[in-house]
N, C-alpha and C positions, 0 to 999 in steps of 0.2 A: 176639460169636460168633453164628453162626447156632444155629437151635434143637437142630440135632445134633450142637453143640461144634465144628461144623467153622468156622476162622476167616471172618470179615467183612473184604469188600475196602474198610473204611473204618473207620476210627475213632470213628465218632458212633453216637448212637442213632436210625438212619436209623425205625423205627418212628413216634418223634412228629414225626422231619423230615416223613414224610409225612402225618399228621395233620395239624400246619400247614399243610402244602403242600393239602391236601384240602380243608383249611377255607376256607384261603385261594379257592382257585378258586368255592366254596361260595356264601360271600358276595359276591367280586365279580357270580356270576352272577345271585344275587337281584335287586345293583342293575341287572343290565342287563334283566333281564327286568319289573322295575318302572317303568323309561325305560321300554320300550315300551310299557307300561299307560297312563303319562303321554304317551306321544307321543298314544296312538290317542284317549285323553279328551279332548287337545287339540288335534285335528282334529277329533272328535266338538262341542266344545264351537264349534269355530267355524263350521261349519255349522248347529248350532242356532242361534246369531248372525245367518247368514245368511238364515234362515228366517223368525228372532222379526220381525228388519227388517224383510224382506219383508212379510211380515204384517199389521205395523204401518201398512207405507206404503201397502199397500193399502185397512188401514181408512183412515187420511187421504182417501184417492181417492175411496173410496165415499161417505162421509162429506159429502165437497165437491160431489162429484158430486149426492147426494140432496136438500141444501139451496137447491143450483144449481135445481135443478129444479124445486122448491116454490116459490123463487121468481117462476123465467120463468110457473110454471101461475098466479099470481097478480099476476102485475109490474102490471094496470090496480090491483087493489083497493088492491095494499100501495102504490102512488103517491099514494092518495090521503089527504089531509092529515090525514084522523081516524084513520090506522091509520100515520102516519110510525113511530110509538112501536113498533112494532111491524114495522114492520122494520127499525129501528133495534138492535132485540132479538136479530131472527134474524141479522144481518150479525156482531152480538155473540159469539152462539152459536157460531156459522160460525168466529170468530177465535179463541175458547176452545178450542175442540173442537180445533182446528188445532195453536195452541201447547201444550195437554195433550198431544196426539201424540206432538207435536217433543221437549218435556219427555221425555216414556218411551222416547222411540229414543234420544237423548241419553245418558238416564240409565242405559237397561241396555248401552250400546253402554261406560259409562265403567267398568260392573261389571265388563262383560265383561272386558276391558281388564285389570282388576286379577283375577281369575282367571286369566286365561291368562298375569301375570307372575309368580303363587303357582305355577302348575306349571311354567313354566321357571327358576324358583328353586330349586323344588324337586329340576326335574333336573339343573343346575348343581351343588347340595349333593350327588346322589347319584355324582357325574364326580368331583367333590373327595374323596372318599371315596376312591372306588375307587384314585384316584391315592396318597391315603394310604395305602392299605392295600397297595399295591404297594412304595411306599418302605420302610414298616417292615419289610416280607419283603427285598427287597433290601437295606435296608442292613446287613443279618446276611447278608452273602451267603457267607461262609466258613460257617457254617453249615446254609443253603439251601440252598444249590445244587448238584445233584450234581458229586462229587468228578470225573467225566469233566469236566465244562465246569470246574472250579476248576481243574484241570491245565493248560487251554490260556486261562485266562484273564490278560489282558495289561493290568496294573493301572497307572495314570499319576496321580502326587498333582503338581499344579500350582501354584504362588503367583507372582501377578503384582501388581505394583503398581496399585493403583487409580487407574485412570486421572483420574476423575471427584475423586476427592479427594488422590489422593497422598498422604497417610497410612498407611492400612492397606493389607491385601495380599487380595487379592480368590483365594479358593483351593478350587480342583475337584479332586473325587477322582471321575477316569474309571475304564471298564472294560469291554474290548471281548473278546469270543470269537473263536477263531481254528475252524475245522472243528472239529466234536466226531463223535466216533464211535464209536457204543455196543459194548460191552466184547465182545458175542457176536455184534454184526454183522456180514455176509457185505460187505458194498457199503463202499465208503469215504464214501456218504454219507447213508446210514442214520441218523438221527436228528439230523441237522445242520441247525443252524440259526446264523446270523450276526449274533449282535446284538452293541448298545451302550449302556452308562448311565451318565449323569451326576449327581454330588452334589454342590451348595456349601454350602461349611463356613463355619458364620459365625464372623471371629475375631475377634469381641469381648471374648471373654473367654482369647483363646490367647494367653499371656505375650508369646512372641516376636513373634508376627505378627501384631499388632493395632497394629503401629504402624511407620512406615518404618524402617527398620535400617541404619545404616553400617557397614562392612567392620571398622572398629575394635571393635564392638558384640559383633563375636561373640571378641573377645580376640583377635582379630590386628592386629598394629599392625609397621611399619615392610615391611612383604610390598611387593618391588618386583617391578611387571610389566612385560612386558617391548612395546614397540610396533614393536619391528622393527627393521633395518641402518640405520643415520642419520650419514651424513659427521659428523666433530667440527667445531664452528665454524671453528675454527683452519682447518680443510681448506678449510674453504667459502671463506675469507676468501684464501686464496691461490688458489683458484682461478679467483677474481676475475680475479687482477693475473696472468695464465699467458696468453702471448701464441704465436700460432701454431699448433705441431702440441702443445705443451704442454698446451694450454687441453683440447683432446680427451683428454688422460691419464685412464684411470683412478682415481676419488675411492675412497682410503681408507673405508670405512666400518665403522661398531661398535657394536656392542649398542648398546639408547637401552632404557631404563626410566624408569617414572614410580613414582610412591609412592602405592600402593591408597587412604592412609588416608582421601584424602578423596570416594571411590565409593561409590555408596548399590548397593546389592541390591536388582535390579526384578523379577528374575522368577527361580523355581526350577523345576527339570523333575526330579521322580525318577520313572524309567519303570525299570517292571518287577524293582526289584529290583536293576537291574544297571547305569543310568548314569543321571548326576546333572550337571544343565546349570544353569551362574550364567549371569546377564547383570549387568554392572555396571554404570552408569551413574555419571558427574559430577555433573550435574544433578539426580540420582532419577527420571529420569521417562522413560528408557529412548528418549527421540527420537532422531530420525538429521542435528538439531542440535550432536550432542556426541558425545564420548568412549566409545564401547562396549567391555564386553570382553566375549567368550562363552567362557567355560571350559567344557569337559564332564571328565567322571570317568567311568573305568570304576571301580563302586565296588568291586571286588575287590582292585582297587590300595591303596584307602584304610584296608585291612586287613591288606594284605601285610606278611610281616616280615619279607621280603628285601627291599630297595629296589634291587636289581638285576633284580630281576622282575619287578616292579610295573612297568605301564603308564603311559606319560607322559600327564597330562592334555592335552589338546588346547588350547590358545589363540588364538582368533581374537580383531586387532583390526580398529577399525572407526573409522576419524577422518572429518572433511570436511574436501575440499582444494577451493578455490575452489568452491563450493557445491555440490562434488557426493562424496558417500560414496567413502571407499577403505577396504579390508579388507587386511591381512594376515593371510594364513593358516597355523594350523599354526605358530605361532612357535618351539615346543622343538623341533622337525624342522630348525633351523636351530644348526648345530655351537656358534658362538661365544655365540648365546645362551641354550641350554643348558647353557653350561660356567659362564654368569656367573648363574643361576640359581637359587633358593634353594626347589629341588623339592620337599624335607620342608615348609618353610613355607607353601608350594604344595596340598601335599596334608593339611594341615591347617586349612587354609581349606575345604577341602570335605568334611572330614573334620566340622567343625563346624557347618557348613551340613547337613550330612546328620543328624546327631542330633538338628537338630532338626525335620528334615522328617520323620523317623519317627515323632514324636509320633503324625501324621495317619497314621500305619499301626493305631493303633487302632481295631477294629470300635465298639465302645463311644461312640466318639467320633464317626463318623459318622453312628448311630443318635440322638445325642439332641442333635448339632450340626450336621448333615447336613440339606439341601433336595432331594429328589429334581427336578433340572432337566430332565432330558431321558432316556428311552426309546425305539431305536429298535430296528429290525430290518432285515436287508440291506444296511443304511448308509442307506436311503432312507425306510424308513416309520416313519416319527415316531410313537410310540404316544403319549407323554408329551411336551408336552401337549396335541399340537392333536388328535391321534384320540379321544381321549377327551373332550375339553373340545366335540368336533364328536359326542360320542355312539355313537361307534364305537367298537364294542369286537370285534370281527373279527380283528384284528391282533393284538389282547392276547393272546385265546386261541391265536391261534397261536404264539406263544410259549410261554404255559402250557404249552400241548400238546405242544411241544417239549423242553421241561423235563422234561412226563412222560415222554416216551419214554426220557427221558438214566436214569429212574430205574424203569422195567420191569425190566432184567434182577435189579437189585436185591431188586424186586418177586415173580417168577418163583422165584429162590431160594429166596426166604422161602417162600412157598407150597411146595415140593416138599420144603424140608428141616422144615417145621413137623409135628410129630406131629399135631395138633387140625385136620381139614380146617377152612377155611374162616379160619384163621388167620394173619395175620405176627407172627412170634416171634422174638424177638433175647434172645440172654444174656448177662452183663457178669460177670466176674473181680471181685470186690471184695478178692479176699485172705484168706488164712486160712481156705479155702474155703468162705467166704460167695460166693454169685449173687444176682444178680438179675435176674429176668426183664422184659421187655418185649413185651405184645400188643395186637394191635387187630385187631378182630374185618375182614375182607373187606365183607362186608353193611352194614356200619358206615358203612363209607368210600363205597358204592357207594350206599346209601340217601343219604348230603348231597349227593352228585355229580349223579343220577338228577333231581332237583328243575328240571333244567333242561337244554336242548337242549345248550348250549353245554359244562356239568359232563359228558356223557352223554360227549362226545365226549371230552375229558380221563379219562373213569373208560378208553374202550377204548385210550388210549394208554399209560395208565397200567398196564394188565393185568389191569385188575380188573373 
């Protein structure tokens, strides 16, 4: 509840959501404002480089030049035989003097060198950070993220066979936003922002998918599918020996199935909650050398407890006829092999397949199995990982910033329904009429923000 009992349009304790969110923006901005510390030292540094050299190579010059000259004012005396010794000395001198130079341009050019790869090290480790500390807030994103963008966000968990090994299953948990538009905005796009992000789950240690699966694995065994109208032999064989207008007769043809049991599971698609796509392969490895099947599910169906209402999955198949791909589409859309079809066994195969792709519906499991792979915005600006890994961080914030706005009006609220100016205040129902309260001072928030140009602009999105 808000501070004056009046209910909260969320369920969470949006108070330390934004704490974290605060922090969060807080730290990244330290690191970028410390890149820039490190960039301008290390342009600073290479211009003194350019200088020391200089320097250096001018004493050389002089150097050569002043002994040059001592010479030519003396070349009759130093010629002569009692004083060889002696210019033998100075030419000495002359080559010492010369290689000590070389030695120190050398040697501070090699310092240099490794100073200027300690601060691009440095700012490498402070990109990795940043990028960690984005993942860990993302992958709590039920969470994070205001409940406006949780509404339109469009979740995709993926497991495809590994191409490179063919063993395990190589498996991404997407999540892309559709327009968000803040609760008390006038415009339809008013705090709208377009992004994308990706996490791969390593599954080393995930019972099921850590290792290739056949159809029989998940407890289906004898499941016939169906590849489409196929003349029976017997037809083909008399249509052979069919002379004249006969031969043009139309061929009988009838259901043709095969027996799943010996199909490996290449790849899974559960998108949104709402449909669920097999690819079977013969072979396990999903080529368009072999046998494909593409199942989808609407997974409402898979729950249904009318099987009159339930949704037919869909079946496409996919053979090679003289080396080139043919599909049949939509196979239960076809009377006679829907009628010889064994639907429930049908929808138990995906029924089973889908129990265990919900595992990866755990936040928990993303969080400490989970690689943040990719962050974008607009579909185009890659934040994760080239804008960051290139030291930009422009694009991050705008996101942030867009985040804050999603969570302003929330903001706003709290401040008008808070007794204590300068306060956000949330209260929680424990029962028995025990409360508990939740604050965080305004100032608070606005002093970690304020530290930096990029926080400033986050605090005035934010409302604060």
């Amino acid at each position: 509840m808000y501070a004056d009992y009046s209910p909260l349009e969320d369920d969470r304790n949006l108070v330390d959501v934004i704490k974290e969110f605060v922090d969060l923006v807080s730290r990244i901005g330290r690191l970028d404002v410390n890149n820039r510390k490190l960039s301008s030292l290390a342009s600073d540094s290479d211009r003194l480089r350019q200088d020391i050299i200089a320097s250096i190579k001018h004493i050389k010059t002089d150097t050569t030049f002043t002994m040059e000259k001592f010479h030519d004012e003396h070349a009759d005396l130093l010629s002569n035989e009692l004083l060889t010794k002696g210019a033998a000395l100075l030419l000495d001198t002359k080559r010492s003097l010369s290689d000590l130079l070389a030695n120190t341009e050398s040697g501070f050019d090699e310092q240099h060198s490794k100073y200027r790869e300690k601060i691009t090290a440095r700012v490498v480790e402070n990109n990795s950070a940043a990028s960690t500390l984005v993942q860990g807030w993302l992958s709590g994103d039920h969470r994070s993220l205001p409940r406006t963008i949780l509404s339109h966000l469009d979740v995709t968990i993926s497991f495809s066979l590994d191409k490179k090994t063919g063993k395990n299953y190589d498996i991404v948990r997407s999540a892309s936003s559709a327009t968000v538009v803040d609760p008390g905005a006038e415009s339809n796009s008013a705090g709208a922002l377009q992004f994308a992000y990706s996490f791969r789950i390593d599954p080393t240690e995930l019972e099921f998918w850590n290792f290739r699966r056949n159809i029989t694995e998940l407890g289906i065994k004898d499941l016939m599918l169906p590849i489409g109208m196929k003349a029976p032999v017997s037809e083909k064989i008399k249509q052979k020996f069919r002379f004249g207008s006969h031969k043009d007769a139309e061929v009988n043809k009838e259901p043709e199935f095969v027996k799943a049991d010996g199909y490996f599971l290449v790849s899974v698609t559960l998108q949104g909650g709402k449909t669920l796509a097999l690819e079977l392969s013969r072979n396990g490895s999903g080529s368009q050398d072999t046998d494909i099947f593409r199942i989808a599910y609407d997974i409402a169906s898979l729950t249904e407890q009318n099987p009159d209402r339930a949704t037919l999955p869909r079946i496409d198949y996919t053979s090679m006829e003289e080396n080139n791909p043919a599909t049949e589409s939509d196979l239960l859309q076809i009377a006679e092999i829907k009628a010889n079809s064994d639907i429930p066994k049908l929808r138990l195969l995906g029924a089973a397949v889908l129990s265990r792709s919900r595992t990866l519906q755990d936040p928990q499991l993303v969080g400490s199995r989970g690689k943040l792979v990719e962050l974008r915005i607009h579909n185009e600006d890659v934040i994760i990982p080239s804008a960051l890994q290139e030291g930009d961080y422009s694009s991050l914030f705008k996101f942030l910033g867009s985040i804050a706005q999603s969570y302003s009006p929330f903001v706003k609220k709290m401040q008008e329904k808070t007794p204590v100016k300068g306060e956000l205040t949330l209260r929680e129902e424990l029962g028995g009429g025990q409360r508990k309260e939740y604050s965080v001072r305004v100032e608070e928030l606005r002093t970690q923000l304020r530290e930096t140009e990029n926080g400033k602009s986050v605090a005035l999105a934010l409302g604060i």
